[in-house]
TIVO-2410 file (N, C-alpha, C; in nm, 3 decimals):
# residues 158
REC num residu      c1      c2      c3 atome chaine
REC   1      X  -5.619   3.387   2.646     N      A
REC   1      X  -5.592   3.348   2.509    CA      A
REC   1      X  -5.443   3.369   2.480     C      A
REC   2      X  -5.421   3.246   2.394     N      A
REC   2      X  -5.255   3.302   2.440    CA      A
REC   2      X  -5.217   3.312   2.278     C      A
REC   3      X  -5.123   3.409   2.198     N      A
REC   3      X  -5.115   3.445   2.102    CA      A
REC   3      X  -4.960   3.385   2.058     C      A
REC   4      X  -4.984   3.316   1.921     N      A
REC   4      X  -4.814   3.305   1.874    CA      A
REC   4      X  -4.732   3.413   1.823     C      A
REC   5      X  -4.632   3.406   1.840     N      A
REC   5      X  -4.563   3.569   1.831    CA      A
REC   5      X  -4.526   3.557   1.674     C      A
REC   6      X  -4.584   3.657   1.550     N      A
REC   6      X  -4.545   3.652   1.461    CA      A
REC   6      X  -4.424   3.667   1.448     C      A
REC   7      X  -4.348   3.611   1.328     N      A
REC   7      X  -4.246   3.683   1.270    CA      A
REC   7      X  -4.243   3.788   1.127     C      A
REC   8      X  -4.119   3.896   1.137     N      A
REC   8      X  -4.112   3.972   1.061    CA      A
REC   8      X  -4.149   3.946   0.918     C      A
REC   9      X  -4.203   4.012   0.770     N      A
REC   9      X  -4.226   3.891   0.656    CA      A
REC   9      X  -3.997   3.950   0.610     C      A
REC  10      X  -3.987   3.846   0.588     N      A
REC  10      X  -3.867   3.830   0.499    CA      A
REC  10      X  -3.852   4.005   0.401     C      A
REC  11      X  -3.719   4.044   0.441     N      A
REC  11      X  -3.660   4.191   0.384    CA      A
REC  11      X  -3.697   4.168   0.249     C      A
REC  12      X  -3.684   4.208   0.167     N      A
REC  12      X  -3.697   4.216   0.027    CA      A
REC  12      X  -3.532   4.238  -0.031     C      A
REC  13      X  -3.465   4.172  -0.074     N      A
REC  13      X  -3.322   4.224  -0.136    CA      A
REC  13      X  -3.322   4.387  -0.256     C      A
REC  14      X  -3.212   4.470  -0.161     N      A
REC  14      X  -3.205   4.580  -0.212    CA      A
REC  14      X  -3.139   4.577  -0.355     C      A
REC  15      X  -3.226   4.698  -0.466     N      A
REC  15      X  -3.138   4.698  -0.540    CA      A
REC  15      X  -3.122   4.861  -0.501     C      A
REC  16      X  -2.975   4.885  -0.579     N      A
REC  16      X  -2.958   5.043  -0.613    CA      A
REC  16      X  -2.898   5.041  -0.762     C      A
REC  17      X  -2.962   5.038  -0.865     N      A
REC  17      X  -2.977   5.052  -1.004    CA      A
REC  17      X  -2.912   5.166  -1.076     C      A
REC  18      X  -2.801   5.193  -1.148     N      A
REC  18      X  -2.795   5.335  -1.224    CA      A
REC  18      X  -2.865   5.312  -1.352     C      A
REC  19      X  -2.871   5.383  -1.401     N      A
REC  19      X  -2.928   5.325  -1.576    CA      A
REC  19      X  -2.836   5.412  -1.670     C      A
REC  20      X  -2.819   5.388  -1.742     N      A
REC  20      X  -2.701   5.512  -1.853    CA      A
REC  20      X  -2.779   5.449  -2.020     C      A
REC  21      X  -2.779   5.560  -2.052     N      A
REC  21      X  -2.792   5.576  -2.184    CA      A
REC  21      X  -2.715   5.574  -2.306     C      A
REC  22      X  -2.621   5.519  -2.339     N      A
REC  22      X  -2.527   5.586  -2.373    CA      A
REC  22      X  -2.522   5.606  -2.545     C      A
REC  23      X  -2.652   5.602  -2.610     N      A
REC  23      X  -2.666   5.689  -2.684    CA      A
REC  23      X  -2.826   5.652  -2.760     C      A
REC  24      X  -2.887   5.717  -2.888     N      A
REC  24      X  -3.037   5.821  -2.899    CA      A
REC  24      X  -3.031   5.680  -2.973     C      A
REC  25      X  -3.156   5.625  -2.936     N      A
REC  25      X  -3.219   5.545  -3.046    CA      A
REC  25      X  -3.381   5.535  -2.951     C      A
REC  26      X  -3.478   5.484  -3.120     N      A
REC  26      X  -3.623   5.493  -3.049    CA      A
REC  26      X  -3.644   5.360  -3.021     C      A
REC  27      X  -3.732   5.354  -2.971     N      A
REC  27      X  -3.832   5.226  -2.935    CA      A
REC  27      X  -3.730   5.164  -2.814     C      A
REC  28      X  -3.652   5.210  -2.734     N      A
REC  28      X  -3.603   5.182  -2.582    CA      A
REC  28      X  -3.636   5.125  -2.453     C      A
REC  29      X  -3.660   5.009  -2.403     N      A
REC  29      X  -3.739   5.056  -2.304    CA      A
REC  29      X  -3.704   5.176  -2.176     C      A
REC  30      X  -3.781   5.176  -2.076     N      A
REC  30      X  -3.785   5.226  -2.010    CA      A
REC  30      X  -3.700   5.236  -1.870     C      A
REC  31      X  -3.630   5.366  -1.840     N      A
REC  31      X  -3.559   5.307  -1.709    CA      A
REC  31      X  -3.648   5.233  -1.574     C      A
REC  32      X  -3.813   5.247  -1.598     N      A
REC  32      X  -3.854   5.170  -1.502    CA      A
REC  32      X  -3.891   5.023  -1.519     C      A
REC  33      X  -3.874   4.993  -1.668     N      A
REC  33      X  -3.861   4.883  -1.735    CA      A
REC  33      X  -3.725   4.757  -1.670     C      A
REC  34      X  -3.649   4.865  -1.695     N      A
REC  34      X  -3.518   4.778  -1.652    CA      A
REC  34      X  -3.511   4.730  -1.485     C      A
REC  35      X  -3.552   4.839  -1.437     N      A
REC  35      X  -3.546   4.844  -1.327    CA      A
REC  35      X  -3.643   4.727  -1.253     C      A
REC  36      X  -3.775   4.731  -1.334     N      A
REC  36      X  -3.844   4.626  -1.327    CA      A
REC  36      X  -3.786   4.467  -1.349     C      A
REC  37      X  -3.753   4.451  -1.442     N      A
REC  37      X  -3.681   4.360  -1.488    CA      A
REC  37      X  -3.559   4.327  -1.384     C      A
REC  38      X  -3.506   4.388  -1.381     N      A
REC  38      X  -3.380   4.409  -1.254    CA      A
REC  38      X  -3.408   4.270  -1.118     C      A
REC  39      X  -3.515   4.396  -1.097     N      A
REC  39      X  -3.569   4.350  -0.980    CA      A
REC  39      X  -3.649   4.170  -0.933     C      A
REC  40      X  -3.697   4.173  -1.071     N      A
REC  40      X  -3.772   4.021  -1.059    CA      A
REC  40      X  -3.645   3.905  -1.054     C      A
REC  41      X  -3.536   3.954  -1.081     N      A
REC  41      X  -3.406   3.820  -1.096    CA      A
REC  41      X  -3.344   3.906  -0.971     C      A
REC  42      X  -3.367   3.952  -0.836     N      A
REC  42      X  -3.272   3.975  -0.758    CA      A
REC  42      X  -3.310   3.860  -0.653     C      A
REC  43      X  -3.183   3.833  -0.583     N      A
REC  43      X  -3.157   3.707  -0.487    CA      A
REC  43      X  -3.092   3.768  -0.368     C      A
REC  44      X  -3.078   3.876  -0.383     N      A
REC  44      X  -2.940   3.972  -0.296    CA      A
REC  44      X  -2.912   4.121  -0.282     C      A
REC  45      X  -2.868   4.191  -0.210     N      A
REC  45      X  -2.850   4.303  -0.243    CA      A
REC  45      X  -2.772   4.316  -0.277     C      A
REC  46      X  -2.768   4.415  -0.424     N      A
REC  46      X  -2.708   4.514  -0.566    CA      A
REC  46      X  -2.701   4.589  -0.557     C      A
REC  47      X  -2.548   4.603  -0.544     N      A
REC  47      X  -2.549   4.785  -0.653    CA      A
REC  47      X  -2.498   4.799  -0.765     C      A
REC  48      X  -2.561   4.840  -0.880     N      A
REC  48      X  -2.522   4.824  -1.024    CA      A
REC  48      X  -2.547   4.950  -1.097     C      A
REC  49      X  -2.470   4.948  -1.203     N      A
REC  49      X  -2.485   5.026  -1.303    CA      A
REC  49      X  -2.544   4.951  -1.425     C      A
REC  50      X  -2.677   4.975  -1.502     N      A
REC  50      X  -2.686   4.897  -1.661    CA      A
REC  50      X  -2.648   5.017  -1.726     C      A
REC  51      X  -2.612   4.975  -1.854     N      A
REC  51      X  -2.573   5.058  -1.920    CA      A
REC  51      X  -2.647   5.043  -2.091     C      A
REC  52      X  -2.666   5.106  -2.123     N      A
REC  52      X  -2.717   5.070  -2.280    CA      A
REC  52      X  -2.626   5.169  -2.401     C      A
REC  53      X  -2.546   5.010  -2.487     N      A
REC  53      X  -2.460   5.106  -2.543    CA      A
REC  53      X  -2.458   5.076  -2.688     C      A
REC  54      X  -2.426   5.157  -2.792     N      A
REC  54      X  -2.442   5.102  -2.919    CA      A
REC  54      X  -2.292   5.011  -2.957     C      A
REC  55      X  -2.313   5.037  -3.079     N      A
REC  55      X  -2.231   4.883  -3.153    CA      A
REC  55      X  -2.088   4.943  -3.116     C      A
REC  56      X  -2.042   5.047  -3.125     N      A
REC  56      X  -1.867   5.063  -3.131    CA      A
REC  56      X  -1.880   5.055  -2.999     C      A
REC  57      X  -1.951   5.117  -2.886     N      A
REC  57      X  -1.885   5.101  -2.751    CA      A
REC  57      X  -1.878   4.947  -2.695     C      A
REC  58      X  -1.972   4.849  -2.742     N      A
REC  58      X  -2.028   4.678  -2.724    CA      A
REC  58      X  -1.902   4.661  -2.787     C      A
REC  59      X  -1.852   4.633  -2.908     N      A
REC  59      X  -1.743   4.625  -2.973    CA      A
REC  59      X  -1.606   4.643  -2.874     C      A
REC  60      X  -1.589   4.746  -2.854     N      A
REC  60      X  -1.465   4.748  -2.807    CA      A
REC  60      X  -1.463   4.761  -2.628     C      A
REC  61      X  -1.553   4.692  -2.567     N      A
REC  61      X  -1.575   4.634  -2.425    CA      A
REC  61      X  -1.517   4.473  -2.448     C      A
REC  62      X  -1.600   4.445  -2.563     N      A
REC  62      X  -1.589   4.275  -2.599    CA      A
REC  62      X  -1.500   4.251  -2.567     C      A
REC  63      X  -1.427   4.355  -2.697     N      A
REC  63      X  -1.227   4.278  -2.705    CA      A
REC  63      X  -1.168   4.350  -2.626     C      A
REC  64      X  -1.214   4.441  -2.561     N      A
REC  64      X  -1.066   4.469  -2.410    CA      A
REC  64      X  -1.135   4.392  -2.333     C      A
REC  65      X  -1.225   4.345  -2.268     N      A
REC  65      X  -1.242   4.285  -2.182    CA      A
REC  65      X  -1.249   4.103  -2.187     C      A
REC  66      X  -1.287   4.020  -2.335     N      A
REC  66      X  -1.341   3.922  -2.316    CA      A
REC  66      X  -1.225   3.834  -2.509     C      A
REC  67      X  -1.161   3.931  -2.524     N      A
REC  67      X  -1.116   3.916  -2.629    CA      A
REC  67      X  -1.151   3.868  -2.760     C      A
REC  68      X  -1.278   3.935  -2.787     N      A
REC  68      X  -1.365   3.888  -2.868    CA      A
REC  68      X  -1.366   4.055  -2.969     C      A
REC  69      X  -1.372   4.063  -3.073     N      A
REC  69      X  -1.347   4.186  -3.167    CA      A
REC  69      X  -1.490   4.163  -3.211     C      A
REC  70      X  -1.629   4.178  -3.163     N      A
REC  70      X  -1.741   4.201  -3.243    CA      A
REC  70      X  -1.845   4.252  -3.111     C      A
REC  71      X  -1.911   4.331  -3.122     N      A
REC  71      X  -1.977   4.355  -3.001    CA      A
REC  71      X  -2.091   4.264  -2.976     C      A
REC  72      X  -2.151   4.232  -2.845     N      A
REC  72      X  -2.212   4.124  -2.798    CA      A
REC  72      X  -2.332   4.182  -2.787     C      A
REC  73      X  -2.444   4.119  -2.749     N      A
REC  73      X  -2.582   4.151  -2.651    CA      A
REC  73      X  -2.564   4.187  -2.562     C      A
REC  74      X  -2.492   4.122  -2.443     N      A
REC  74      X  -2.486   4.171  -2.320    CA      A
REC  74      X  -2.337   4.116  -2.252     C      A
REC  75      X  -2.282   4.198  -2.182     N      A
REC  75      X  -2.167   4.190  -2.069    CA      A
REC  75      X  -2.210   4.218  -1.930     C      A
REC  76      X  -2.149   4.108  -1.849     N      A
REC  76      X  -2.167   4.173  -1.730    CA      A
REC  76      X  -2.035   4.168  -1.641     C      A
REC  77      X  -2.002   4.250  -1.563     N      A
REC  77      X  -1.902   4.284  -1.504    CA      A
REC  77      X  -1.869   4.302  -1.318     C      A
REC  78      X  -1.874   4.154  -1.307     N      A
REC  78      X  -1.924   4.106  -1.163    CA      A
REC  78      X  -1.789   4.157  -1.045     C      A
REC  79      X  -1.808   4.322  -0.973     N      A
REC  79      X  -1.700   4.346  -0.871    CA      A
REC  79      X  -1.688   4.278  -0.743     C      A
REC  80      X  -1.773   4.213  -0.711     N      A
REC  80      X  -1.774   4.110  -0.581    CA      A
REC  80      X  -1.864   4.238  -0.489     C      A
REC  81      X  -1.846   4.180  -0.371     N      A
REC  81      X  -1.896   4.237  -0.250    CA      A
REC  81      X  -1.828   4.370  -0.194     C      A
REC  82      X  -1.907   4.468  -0.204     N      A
REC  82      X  -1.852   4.563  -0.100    CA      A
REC  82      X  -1.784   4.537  -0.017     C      A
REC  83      X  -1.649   4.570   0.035     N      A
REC  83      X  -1.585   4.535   0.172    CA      A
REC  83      X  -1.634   4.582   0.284     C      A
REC  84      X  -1.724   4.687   0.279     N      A
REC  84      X  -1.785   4.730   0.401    CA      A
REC  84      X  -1.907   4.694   0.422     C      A
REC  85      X  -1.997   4.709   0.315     N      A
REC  85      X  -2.101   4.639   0.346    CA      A
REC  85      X  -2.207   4.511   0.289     C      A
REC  86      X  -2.059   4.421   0.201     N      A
REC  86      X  -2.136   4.273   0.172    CA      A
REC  86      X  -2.231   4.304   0.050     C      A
REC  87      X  -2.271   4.429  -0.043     N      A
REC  87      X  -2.348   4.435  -0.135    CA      A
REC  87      X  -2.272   4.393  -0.222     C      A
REC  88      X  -2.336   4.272  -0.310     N      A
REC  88      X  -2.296   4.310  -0.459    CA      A
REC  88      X  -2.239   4.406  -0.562     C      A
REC  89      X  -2.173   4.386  -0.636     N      A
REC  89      X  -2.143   4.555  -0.729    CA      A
REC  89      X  -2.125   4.505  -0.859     C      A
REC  90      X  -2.146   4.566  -0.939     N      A
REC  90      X  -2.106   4.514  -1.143    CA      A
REC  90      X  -2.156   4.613  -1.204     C      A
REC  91      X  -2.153   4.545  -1.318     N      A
REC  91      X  -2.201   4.683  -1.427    CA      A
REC  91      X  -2.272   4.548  -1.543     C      A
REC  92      X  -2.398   4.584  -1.604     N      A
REC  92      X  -2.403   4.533  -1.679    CA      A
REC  92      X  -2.446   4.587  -1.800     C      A
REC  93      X  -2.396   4.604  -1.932     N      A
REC  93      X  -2.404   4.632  -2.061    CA      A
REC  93      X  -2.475   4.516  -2.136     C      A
REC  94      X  -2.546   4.642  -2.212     N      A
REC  94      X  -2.653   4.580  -2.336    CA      A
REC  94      X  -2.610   4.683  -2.417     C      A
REC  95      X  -2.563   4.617  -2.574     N      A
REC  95      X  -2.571   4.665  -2.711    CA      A
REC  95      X  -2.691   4.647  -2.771     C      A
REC  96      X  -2.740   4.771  -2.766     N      A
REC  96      X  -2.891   4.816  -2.842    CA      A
REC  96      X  -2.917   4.761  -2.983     C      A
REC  97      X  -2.798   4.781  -3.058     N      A
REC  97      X  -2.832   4.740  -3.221    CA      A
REC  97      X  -2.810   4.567  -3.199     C      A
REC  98      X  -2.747   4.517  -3.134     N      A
REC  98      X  -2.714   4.387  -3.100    CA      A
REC  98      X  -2.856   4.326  -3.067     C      A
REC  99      X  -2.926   4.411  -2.946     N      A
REC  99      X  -3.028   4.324  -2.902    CA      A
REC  99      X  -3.112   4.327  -2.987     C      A
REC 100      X  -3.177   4.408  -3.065     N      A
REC 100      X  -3.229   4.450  -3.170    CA      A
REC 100      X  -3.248   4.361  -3.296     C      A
REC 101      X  -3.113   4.347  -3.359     N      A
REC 101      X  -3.102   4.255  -3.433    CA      A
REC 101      X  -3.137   4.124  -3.441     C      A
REC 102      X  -3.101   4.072  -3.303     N      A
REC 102      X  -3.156   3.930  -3.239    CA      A
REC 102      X  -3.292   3.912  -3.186     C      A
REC 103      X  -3.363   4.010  -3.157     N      A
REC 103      X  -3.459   3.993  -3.155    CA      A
REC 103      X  -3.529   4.018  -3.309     C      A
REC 104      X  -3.506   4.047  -3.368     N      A
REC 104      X  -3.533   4.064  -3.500    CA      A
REC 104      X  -3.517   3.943  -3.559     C      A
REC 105      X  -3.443   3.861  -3.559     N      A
REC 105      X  -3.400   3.729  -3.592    CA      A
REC 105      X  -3.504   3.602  -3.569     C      A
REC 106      X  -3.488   3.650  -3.401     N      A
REC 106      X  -3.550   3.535  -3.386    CA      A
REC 106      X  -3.696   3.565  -3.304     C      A
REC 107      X  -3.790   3.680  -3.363     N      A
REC 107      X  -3.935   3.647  -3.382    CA      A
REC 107      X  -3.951   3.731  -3.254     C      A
REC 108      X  -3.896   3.777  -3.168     N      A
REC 108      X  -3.941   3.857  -2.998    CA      A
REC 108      X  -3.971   3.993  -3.021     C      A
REC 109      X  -4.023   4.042  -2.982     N      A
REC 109      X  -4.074   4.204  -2.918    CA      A
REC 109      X  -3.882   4.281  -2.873     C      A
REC 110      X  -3.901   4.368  -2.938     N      A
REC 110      X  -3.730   4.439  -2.837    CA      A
REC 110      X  -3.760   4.447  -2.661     C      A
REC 111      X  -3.917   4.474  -2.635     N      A
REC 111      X  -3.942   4.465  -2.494    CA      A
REC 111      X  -3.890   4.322  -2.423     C      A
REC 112      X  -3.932   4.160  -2.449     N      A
REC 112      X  -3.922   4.084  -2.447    CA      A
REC 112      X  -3.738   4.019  -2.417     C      A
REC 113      X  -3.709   4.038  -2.592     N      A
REC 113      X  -3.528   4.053  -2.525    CA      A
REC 113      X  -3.495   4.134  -2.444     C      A
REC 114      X  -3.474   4.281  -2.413     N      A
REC 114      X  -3.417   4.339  -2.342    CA      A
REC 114      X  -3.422   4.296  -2.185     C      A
REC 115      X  -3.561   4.270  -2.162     N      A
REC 115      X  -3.587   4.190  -2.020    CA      A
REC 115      X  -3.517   4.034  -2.047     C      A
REC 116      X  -3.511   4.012  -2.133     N      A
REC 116      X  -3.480   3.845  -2.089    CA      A
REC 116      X  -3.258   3.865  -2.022     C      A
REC 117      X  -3.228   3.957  -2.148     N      A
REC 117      X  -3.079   3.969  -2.141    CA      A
REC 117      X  -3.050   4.027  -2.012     C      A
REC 118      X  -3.159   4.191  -2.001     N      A
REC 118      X  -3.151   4.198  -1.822    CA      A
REC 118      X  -3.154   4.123  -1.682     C      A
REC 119      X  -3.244   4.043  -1.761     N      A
REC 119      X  -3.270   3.910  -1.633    CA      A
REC 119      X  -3.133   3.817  -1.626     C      A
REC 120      X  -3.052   3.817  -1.773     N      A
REC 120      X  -2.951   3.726  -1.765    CA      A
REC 120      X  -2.851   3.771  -1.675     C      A
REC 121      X  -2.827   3.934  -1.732     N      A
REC 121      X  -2.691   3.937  -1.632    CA      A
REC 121      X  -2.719   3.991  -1.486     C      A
REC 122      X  -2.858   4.002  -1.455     N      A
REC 122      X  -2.890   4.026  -1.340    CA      A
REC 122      X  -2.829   3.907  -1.248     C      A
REC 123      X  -2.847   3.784  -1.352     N      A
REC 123      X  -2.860   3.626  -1.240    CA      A
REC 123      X  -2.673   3.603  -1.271     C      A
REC 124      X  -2.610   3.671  -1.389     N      A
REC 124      X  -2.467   3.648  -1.397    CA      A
REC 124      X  -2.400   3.705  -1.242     C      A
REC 125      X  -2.420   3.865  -1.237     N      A
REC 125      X  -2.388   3.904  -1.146    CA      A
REC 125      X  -2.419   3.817  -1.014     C      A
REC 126      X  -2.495   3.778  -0.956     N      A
REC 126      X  -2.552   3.672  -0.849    CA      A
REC 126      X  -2.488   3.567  -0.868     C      A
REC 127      X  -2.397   3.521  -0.961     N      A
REC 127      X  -2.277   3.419  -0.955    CA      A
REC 127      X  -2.367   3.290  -1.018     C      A
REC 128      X  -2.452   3.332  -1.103     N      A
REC 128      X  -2.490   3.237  -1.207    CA      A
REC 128      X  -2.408   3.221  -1.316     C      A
REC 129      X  -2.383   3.101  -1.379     N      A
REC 129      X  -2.324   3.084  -1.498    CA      A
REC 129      X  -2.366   2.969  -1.561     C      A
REC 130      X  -2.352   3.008  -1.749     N      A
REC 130      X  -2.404   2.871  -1.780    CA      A
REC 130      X  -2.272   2.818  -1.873     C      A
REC 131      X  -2.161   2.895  -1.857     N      A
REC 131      X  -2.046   2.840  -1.927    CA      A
REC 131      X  -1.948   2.755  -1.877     C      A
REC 132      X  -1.958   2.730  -1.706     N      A
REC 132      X  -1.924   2.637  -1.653    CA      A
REC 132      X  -1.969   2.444  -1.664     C      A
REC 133      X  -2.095   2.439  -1.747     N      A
REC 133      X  -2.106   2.310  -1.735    CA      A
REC 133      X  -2.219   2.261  -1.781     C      A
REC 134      X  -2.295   2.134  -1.865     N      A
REC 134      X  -2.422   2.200  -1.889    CA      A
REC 134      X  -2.495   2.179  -1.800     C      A
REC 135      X  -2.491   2.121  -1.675     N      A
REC 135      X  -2.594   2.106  -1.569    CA      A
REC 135      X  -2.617   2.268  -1.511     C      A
REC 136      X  -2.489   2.374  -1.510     N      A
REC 136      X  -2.498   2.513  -1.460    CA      A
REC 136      X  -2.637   2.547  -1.590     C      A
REC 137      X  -2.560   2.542  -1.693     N      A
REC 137      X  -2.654   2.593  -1.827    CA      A
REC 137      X  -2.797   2.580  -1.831     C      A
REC 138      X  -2.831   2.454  -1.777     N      A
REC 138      X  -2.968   2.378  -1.736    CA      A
REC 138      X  -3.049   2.455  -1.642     C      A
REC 139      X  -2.928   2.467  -1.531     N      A
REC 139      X  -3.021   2.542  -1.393    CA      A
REC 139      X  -3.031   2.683  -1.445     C      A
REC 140      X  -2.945   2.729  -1.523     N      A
REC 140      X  -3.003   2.882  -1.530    CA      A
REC 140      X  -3.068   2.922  -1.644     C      A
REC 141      X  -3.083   2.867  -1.738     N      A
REC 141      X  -3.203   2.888  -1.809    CA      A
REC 141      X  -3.329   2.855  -1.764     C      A
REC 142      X  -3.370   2.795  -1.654     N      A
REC 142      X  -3.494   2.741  -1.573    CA      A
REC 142      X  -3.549   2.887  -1.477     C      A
REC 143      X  -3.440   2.922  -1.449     N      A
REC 143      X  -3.440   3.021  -1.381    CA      A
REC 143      X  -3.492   3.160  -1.422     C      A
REC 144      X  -3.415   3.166  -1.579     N      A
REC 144      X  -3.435   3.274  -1.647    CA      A
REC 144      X  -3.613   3.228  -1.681     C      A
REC 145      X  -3.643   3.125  -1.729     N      A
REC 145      X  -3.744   3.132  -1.775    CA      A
REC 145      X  -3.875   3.084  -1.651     C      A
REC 146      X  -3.840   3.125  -1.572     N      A
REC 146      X  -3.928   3.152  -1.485    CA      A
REC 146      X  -3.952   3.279  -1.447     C      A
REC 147      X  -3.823   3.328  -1.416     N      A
REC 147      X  -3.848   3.482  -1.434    CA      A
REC 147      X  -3.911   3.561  -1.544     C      A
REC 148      X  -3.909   3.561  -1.637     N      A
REC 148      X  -3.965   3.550  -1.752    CA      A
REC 148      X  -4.061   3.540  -1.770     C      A
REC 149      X  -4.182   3.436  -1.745     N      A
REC 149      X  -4.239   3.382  -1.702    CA      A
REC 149      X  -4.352   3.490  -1.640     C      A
REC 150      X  -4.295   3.512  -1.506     N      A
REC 150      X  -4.333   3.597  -1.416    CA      A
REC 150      X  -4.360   3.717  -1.436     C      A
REC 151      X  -4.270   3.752  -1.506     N      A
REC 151      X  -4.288   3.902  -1.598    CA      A
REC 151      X  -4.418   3.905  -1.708     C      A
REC 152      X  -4.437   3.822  -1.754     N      A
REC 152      X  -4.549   3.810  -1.849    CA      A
REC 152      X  -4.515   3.797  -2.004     C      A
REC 153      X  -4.376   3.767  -2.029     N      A
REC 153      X  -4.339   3.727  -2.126    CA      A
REC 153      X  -4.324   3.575  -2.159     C      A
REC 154      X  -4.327   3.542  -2.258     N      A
REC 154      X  -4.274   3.425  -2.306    CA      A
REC 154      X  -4.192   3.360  -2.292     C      A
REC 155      X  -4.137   3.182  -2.266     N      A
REC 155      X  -4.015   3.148  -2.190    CA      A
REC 155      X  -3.898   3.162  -2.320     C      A
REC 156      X  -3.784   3.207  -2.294     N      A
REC 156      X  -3.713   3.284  -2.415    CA      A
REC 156      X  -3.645   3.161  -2.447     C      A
REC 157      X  -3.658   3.035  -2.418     N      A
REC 157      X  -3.529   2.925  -2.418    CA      A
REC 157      X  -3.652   2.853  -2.492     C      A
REC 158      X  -3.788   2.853  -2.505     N      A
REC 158      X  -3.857   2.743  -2.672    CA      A
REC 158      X  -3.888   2.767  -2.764     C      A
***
């Protein structure tokens, strides 16, 4: 009997996740939340820091970094590849009262946004963008809302 030689199943792309707090508010999710979330938009191996920050620290990231004087939902801060070992690196920030608000706005669970914005700059970092063009804009909201999707939330783009 002659046997076909399996192959290995496909690695799983590493993440290595920090999570930071960077300050007390309730109804948060969870660092295994994020981490969850993290994980369903990885394409690659990561090493990242998220960070969760309120309105003055979102605020003044904006405008030193993006020249914008109002703090955002989310930043992400794409370092390229390790030189030694080809991982990914960034940081990505979420303003808590920001996400909050917007989900407040527009009808979502804070669980719901926080994963959708995580999922965003998860796929920013991975060299997604939707400010390059709207066909980029197209492909990555498809993306997001599949991930999304997958998670068991609602597609955040109808």
């Amino acid at each position: 009997m002659h046997t076909m030689p399996t192959r290995p199943a496909p690695r799983k792309p590493l993440l290595e996740l920090s999570i930071q707090f960077a300050l007390k508010a309730d109804g948060l999710p969870t660092r295994a939340d994020f981490r969850r979330w993290a994980r369903a938009a990885l394409t690659r191996d990561v090493l990242a820091t998220l960070r969760v920050v309120d309105a003055g620290e979102g605020r003044e990231l904006n405008r030193n970094y993006r020249g914008k004087d109002y703090p955002t939902n989310v930043l992400t801060f794409d370092y390229g590849p390790d030189p030694e070992t080809a991982i990914l690196t960034g940081d990505i920030v979420l303003c808590a009262p920001v996400v909050r608000s917007e989900a407040a706005q527009q009808g979502k669970s804070l669980a719901a946004h926080f994963a959708h914005l995580t999922v965003h700059g998860m796929l920013h970092l991975q060299g997604h963008d939707h400010e390059t063009g709207d066909a980029d804009a197209i492909a990555m909201e498809a993306v997001e809302s599949f991930i999304m999707q997958t998670l068991g939330f609602t597609d955040p783009h109808q």
